[in-house]
N, CA, C and O atoms as CSV, one atom per row, in Angstrom:
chain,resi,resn,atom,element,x,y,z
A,1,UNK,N,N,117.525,77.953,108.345
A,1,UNK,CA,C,118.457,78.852,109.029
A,1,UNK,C,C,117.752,79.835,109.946
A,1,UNK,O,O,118.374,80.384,110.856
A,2,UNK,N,N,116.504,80.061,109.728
A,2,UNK,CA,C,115.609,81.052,110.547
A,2,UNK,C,C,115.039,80.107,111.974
A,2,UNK,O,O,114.439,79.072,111.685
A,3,UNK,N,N,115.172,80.359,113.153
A,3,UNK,CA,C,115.091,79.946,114.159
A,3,UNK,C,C,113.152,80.585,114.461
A,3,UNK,O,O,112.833,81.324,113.530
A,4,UNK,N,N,112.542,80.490,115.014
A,4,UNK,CA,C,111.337,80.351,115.447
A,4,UNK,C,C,111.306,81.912,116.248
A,4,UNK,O,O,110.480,82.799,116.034
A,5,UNK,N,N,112.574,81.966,117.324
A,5,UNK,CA,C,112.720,83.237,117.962
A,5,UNK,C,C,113.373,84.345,117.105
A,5,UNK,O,O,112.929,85.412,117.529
A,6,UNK,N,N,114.191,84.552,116.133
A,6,UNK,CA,C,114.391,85.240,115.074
A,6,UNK,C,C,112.987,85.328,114.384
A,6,UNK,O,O,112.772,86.539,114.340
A,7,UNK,N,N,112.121,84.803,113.929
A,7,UNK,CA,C,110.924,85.198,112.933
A,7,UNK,C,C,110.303,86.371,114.027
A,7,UNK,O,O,110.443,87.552,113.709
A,8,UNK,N,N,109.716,86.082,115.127
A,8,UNK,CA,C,109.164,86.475,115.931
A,8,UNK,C,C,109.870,87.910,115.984
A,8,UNK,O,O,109.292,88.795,115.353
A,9,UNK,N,N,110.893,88.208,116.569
A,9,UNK,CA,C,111.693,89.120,116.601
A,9,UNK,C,C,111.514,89.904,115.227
A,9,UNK,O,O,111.015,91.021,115.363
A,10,UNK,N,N,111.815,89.539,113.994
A,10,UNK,CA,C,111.054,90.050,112.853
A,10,UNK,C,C,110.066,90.596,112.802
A,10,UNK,O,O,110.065,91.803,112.557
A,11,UNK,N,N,108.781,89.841,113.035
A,11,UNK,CA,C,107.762,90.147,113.039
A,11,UNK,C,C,107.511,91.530,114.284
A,11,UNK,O,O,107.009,92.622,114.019
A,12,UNK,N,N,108.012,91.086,115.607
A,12,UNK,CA,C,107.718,92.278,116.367
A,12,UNK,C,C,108.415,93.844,115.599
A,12,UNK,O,O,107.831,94.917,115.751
A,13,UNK,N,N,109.391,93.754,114.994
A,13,UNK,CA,C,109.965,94.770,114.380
A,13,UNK,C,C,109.170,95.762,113.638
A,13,UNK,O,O,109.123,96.992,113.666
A,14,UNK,N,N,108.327,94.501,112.707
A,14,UNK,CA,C,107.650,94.695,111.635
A,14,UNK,C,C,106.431,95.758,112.165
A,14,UNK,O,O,106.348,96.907,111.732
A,15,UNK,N,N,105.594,95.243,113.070
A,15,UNK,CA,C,104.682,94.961,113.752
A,15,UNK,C,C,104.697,96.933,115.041
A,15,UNK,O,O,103.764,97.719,115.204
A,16,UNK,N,N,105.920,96.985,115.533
A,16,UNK,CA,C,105.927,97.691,116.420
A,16,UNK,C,C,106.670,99.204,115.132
A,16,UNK,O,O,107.220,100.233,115.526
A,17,UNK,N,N,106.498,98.942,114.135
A,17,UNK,CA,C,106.754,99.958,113.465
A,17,UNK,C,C,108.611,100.186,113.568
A,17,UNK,O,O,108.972,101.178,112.934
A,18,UNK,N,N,109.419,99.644,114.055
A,18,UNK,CA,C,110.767,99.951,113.290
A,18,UNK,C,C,111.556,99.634,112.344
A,18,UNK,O,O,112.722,99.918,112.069
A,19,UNK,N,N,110.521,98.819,111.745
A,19,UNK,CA,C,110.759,98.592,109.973
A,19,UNK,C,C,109.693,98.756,109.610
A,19,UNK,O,O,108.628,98.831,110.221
A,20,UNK,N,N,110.078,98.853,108.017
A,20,UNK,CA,C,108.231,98.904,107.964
A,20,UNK,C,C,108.504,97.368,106.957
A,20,UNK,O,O,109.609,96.828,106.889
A,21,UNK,N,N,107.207,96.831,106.211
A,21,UNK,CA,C,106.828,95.786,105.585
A,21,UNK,C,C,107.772,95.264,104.681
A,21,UNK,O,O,108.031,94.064,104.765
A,22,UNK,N,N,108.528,96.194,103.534
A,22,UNK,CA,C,109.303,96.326,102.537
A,22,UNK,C,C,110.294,95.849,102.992
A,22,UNK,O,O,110.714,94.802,102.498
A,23,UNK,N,N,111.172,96.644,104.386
A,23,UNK,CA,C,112.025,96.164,104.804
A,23,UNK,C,C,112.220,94.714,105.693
A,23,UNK,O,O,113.108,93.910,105.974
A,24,UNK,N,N,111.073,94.898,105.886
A,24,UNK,CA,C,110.974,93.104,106.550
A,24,UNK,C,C,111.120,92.334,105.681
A,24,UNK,O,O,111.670,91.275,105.984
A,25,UNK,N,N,110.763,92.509,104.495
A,25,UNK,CA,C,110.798,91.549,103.641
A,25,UNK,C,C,112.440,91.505,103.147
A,25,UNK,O,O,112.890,90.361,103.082
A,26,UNK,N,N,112.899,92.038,102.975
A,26,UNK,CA,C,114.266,92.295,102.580
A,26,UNK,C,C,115.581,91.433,103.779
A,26,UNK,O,O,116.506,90.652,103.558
A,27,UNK,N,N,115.052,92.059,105.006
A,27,UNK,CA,C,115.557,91.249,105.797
A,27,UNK,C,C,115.215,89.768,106.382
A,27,UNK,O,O,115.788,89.148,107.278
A,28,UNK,N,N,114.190,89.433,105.652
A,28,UNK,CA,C,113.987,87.863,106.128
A,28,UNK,C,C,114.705,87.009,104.898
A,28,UNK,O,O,115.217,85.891,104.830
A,29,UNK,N,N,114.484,88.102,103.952
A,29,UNK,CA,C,115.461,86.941,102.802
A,29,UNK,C,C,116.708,86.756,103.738
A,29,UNK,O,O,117.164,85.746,104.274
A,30,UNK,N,N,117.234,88.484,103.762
A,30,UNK,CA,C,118.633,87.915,104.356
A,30,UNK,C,C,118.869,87.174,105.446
A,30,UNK,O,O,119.963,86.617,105.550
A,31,UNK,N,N,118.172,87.077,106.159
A,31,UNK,CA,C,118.023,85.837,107.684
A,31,UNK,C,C,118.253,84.647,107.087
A,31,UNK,O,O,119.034,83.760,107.431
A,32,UNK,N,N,117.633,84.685,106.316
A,32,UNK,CA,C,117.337,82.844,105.498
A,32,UNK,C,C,118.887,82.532,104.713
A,32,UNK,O,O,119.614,81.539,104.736
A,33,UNK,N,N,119.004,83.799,104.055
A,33,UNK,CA,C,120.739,83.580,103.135
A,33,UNK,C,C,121.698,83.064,104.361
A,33,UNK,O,O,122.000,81.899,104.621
A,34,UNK,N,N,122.143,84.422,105.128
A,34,UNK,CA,C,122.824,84.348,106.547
A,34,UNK,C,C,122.770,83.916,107.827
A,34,UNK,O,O,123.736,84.043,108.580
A,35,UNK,N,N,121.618,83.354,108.201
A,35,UNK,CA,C,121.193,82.810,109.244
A,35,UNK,C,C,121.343,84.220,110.672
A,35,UNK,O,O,120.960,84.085,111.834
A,36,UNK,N,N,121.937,85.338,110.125
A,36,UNK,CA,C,121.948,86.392,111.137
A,36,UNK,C,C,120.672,86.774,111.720
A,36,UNK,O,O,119.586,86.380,111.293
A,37,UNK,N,N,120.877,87.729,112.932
A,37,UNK,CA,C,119.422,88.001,113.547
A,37,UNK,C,C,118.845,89.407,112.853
A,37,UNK,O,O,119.478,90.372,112.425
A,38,UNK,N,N,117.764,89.222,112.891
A,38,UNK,CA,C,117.239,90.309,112.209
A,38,UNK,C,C,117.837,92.216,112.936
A,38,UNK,O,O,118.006,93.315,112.408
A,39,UNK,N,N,117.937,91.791,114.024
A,39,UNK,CA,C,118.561,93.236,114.483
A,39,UNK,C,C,119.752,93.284,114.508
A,39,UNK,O,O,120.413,94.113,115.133
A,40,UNK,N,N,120.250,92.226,113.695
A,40,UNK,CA,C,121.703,93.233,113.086
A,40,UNK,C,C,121.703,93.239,111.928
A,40,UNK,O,O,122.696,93.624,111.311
A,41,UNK,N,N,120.721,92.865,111.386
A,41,UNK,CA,C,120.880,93.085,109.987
A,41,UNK,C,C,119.905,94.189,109.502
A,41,UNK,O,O,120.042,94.528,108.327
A,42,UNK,N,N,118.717,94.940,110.401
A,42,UNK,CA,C,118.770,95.719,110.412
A,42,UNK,C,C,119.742,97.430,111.046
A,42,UNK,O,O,119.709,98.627,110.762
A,43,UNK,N,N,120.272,96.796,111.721
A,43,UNK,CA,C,121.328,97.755,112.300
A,43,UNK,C,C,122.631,98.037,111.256
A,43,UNK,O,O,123.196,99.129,111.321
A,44,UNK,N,N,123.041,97.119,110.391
A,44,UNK,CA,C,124.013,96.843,109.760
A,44,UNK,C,C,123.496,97.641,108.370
A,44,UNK,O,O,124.347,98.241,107.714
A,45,UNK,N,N,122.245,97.643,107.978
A,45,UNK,CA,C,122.084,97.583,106.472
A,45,UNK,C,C,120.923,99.245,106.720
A,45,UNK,O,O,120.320,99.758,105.777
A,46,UNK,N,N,120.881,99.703,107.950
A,46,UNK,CA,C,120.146,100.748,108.798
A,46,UNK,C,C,119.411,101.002,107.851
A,46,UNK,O,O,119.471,101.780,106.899
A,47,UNK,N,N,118.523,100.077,108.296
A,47,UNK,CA,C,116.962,99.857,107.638
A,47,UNK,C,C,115.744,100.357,108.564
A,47,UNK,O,O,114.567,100.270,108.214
A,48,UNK,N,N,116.191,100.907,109.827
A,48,UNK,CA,C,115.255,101.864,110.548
A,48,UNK,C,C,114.152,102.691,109.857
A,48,UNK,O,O,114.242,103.562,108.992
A,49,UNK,N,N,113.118,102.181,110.468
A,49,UNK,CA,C,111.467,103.321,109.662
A,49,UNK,C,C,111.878,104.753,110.397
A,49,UNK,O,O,112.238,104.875,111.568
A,50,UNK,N,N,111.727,105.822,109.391
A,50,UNK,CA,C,111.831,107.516,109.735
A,50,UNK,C,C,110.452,107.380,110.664
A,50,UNK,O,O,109.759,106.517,110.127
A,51,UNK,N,N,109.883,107.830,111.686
A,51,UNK,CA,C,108.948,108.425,111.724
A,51,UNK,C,C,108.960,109.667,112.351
A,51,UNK,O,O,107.999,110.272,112.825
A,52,UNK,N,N,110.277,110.036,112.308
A,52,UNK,CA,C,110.146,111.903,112.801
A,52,UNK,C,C,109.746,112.912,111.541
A,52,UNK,O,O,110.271,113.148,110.453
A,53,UNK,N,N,108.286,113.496,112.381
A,53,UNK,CA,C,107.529,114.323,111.353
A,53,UNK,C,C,108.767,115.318,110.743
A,53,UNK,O,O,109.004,115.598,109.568
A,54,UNK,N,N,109.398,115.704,111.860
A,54,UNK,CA,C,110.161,116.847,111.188
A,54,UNK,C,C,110.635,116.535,110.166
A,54,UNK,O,O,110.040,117.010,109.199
A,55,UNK,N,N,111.541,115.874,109.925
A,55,UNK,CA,C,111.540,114.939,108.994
A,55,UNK,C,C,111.365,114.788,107.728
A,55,UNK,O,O,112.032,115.038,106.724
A,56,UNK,N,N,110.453,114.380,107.921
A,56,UNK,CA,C,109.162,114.131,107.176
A,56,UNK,C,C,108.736,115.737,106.264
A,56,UNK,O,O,108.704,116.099,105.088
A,57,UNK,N,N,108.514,116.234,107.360
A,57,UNK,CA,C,107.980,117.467,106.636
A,57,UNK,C,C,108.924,118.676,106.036
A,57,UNK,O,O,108.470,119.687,105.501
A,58,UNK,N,N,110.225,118.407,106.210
A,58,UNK,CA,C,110.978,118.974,105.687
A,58,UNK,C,C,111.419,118.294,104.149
A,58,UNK,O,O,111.780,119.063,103.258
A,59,UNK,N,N,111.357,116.600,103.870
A,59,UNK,CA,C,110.883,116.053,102.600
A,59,UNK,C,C,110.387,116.554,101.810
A,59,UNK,O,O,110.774,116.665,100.646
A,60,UNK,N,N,109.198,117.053,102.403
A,60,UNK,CA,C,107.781,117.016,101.126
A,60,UNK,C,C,107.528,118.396,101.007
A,60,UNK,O,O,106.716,118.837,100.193
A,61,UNK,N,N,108.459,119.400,102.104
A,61,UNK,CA,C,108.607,120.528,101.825
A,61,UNK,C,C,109.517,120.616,99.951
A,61,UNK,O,O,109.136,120.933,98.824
A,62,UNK,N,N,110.734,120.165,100.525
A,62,UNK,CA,C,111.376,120.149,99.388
A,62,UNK,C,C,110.932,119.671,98.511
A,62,UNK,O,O,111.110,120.309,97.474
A,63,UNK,N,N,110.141,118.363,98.374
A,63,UNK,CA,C,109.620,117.849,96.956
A,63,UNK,C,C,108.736,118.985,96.704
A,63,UNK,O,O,108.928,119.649,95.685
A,64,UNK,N,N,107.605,119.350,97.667
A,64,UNK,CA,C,106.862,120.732,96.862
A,64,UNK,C,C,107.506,121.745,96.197
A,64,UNK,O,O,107.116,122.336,95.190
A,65,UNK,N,N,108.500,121.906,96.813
A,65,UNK,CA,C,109.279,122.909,96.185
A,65,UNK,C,C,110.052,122.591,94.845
A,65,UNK,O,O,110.103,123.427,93.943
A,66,UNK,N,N,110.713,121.224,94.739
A,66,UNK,CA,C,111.386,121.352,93.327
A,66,UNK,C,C,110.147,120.909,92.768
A,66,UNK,O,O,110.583,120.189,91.870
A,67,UNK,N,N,108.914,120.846,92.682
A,67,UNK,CA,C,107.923,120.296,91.722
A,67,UNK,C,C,106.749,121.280,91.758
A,67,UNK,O,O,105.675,120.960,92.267
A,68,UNK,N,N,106.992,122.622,91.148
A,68,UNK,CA,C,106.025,123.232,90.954
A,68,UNK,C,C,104.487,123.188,90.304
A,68,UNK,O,O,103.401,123.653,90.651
A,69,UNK,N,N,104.998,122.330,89.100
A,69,UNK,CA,C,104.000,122.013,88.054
A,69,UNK,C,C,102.856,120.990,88.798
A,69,UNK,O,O,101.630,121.066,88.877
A,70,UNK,N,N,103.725,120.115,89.245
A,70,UNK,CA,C,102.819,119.064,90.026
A,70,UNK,C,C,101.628,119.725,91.248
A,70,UNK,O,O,100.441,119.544,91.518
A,71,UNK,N,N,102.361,120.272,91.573
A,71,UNK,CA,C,101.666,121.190,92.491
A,71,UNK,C,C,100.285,122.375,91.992
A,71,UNK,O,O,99.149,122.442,92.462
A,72,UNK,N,N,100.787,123.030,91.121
A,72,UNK,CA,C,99.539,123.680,90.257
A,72,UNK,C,C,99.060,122.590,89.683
A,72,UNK,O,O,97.866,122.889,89.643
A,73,UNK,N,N,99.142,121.510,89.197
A,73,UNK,CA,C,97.909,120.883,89.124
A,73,UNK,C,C,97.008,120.364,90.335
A,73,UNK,O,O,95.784,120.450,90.440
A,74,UNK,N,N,97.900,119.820,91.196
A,74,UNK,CA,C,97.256,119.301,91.921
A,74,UNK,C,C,95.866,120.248,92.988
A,74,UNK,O,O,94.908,119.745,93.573
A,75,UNK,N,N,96.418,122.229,92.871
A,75,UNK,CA,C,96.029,122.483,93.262
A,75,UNK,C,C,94.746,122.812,92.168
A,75,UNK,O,O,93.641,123.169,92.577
A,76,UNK,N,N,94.966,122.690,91.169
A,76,UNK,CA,C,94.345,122.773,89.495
A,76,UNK,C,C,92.939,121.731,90.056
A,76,UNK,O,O,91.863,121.759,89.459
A,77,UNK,N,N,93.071,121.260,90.709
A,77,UNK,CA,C,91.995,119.627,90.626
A,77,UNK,C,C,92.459,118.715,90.276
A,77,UNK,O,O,91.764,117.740,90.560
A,78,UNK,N,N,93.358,118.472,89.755
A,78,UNK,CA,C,93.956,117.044,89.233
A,78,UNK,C,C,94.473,116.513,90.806
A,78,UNK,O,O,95.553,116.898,91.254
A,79,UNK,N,N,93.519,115.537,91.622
A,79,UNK,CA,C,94.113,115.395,93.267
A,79,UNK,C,C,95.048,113.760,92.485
A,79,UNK,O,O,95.989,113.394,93.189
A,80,UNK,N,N,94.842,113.018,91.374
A,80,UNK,CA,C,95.697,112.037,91.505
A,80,UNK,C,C,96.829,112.634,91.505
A,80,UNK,O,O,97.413,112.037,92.409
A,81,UNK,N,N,97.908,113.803,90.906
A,81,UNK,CA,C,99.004,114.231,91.472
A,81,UNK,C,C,99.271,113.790,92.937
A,81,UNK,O,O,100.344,113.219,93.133
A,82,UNK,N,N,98.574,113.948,93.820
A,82,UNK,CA,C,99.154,114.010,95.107
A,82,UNK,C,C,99.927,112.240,95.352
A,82,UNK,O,O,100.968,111.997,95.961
A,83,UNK,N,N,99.270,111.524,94.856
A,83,UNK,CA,C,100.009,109.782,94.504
A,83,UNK,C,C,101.627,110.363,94.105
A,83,UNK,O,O,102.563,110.413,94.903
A,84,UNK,N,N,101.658,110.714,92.875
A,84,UNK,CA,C,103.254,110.774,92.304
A,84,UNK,C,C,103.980,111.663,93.055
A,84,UNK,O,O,105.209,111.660,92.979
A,85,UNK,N,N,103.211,112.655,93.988
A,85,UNK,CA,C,104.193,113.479,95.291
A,85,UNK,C,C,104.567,112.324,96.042
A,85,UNK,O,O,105.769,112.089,96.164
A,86,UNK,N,N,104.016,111.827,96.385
A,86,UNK,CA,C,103.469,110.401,97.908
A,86,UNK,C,C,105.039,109.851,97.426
A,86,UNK,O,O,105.986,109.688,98.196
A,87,UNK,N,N,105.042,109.565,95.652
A,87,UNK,CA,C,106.277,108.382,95.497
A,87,UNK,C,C,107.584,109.404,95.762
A,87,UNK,O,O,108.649,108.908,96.130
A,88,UNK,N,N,107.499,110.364,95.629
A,88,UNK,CA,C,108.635,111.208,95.217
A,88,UNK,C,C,109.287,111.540,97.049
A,88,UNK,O,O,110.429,111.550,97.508
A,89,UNK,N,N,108.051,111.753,97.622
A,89,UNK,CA,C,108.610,111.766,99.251
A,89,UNK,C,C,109.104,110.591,99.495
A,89,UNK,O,O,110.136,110.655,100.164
A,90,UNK,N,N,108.699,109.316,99.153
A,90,UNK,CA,C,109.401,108.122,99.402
A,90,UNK,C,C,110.345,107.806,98.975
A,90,UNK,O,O,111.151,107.203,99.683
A,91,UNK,N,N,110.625,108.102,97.592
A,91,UNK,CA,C,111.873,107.905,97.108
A,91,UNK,C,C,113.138,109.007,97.843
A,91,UNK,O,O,114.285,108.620,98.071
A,92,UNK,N,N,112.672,110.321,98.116
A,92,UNK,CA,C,113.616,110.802,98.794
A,92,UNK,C,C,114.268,110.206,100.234
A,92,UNK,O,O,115.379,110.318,100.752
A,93,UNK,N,N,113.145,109.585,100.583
A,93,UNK,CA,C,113.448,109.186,102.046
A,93,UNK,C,C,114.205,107.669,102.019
A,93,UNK,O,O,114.367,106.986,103.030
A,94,UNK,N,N,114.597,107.318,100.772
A,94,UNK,CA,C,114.551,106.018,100.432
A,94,UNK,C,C,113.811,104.700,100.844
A,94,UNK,O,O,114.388,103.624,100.998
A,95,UNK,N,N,112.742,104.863,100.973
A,95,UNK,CA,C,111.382,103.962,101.300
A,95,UNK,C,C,111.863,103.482,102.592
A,95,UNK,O,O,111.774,102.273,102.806
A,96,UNK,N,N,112.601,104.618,103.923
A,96,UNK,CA,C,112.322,104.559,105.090
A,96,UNK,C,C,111.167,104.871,105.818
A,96,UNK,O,O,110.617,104.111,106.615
A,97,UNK,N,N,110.756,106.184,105.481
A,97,UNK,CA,C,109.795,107.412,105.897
A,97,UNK,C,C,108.291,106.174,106.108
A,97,UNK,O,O,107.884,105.490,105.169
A,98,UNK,N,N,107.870,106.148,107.084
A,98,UNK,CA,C,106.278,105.406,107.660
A,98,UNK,C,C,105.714,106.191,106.560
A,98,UNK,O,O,105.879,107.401,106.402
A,99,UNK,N,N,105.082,105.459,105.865
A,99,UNK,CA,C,104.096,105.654,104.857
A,99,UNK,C,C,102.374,106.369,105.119
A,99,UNK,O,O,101.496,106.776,104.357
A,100,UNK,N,N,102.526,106.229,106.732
A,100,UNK,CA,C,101.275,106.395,107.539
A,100,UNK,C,C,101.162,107.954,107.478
A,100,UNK,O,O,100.145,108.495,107.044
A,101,UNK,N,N,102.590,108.877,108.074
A,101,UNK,CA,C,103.081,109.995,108.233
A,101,UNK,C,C,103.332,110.542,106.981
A,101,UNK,O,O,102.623,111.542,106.870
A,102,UNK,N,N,104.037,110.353,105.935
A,102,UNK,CA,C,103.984,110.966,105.160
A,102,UNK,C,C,102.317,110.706,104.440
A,102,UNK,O,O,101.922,111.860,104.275
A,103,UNK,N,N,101.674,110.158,104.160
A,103,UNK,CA,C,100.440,110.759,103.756
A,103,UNK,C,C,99.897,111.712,104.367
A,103,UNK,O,O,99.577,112.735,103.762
A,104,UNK,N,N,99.644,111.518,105.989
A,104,UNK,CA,C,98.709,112.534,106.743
A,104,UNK,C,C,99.925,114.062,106.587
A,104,UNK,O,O,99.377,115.164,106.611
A,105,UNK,N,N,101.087,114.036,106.478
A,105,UNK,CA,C,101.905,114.876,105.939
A,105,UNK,C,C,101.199,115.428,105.080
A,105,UNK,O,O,100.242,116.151,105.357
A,106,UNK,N,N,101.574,115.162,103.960
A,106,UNK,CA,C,101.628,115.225,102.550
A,106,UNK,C,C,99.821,115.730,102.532
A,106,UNK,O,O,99.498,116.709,101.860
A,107,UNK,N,N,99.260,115.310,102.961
A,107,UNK,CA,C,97.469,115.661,102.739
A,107,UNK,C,C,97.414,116.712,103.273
A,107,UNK,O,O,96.667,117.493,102.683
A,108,UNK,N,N,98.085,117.269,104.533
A,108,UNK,CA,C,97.766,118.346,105.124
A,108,UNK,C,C,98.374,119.493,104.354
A,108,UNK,O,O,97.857,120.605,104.246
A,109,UNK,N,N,99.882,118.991,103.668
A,109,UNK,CA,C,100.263,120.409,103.156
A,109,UNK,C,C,99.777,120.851,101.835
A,109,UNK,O,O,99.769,121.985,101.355
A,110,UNK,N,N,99.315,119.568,101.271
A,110,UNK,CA,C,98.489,119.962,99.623
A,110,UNK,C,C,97.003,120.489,100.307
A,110,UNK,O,O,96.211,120.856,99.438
A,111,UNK,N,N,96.632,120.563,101.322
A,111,UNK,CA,C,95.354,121.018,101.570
A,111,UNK,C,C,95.464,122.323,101.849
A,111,UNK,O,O,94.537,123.119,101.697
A,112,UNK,N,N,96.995,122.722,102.421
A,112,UNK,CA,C,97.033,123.853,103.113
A,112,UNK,C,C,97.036,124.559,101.624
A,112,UNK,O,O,95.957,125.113,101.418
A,113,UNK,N,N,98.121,124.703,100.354
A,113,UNK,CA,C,98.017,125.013,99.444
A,113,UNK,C,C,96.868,125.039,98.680
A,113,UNK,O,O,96.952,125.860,97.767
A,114,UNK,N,N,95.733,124.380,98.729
A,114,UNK,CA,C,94.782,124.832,98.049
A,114,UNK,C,C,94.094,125.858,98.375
A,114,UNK,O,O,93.660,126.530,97.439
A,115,UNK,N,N,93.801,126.271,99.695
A,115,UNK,CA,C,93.397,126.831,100.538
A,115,UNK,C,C,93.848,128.380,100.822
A,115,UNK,O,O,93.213,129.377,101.166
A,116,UNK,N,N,95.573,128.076,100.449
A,116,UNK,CA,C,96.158,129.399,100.173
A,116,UNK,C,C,95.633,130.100,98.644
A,116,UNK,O,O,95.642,131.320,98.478
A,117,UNK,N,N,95.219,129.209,97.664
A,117,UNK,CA,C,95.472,129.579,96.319
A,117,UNK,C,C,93.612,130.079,96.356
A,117,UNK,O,O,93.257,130.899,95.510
A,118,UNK,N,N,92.760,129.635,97.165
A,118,UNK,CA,C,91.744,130.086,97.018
A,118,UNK,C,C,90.699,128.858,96.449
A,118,UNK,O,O,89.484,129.010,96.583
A,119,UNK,N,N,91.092,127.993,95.994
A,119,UNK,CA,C,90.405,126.728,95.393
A,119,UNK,C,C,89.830,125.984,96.612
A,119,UNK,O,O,89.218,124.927,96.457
């Protein structure tokens, strides 16, 4: 059911960053179920990658904020915390948010916090 110019089209999606990997994968099943084109089935199921920092940084604002504890550790030395922030921004964003951005996000503002705290 997947045509040669549909994969391609996929792949450029994939590729040029307006899905990211997860969602490609999601939508090639459905290509294959439905034989639809991948840009309406991303348009339909608005599977668009976030990559507006603002965005972004208004996320991981809020996750810092409802997760205090995580945060004193992380500023504690415990840096694997900053992983279970990483999931918690993603899950807010519902694994839209470029994974690229929210790290360099997410690294800059746990850096800025250590930095405030004196560590």
């Amino acid at each position: 059911r997947v045509n040669p110019d549909q994969l391609a089209k996929l792949i450029s999606m994939v590729e040029s960053g307006k899905i990211n990997s997860l969602s490609g994968k999601r939508v090639l099943k459905k290509m294959v179920e439905t034989g639809e084109s991948p840009t309406v089935i991303v348009d339909a199921d608005g599977l668009h990658q976030v990559s507006d920092k603002l965005q972004i940084v208004q996320a991981i604002e809020e996750i810092l904020d409802q997760n205090p504890l995580q945060v004193a550790q992380y500023v504690g030395g415990k840096e694997t915390v900053s992983n279970w922030l990483f999931g918690q921004v993603m899950r807010k964003m519902r694994g839209k948010a470029s994974s690229h951005i929210v790290k360099d996000e997410l690294d800059a503002a746990l850096v800025d916090l250590q930095s405030k705290s004196g560590t």
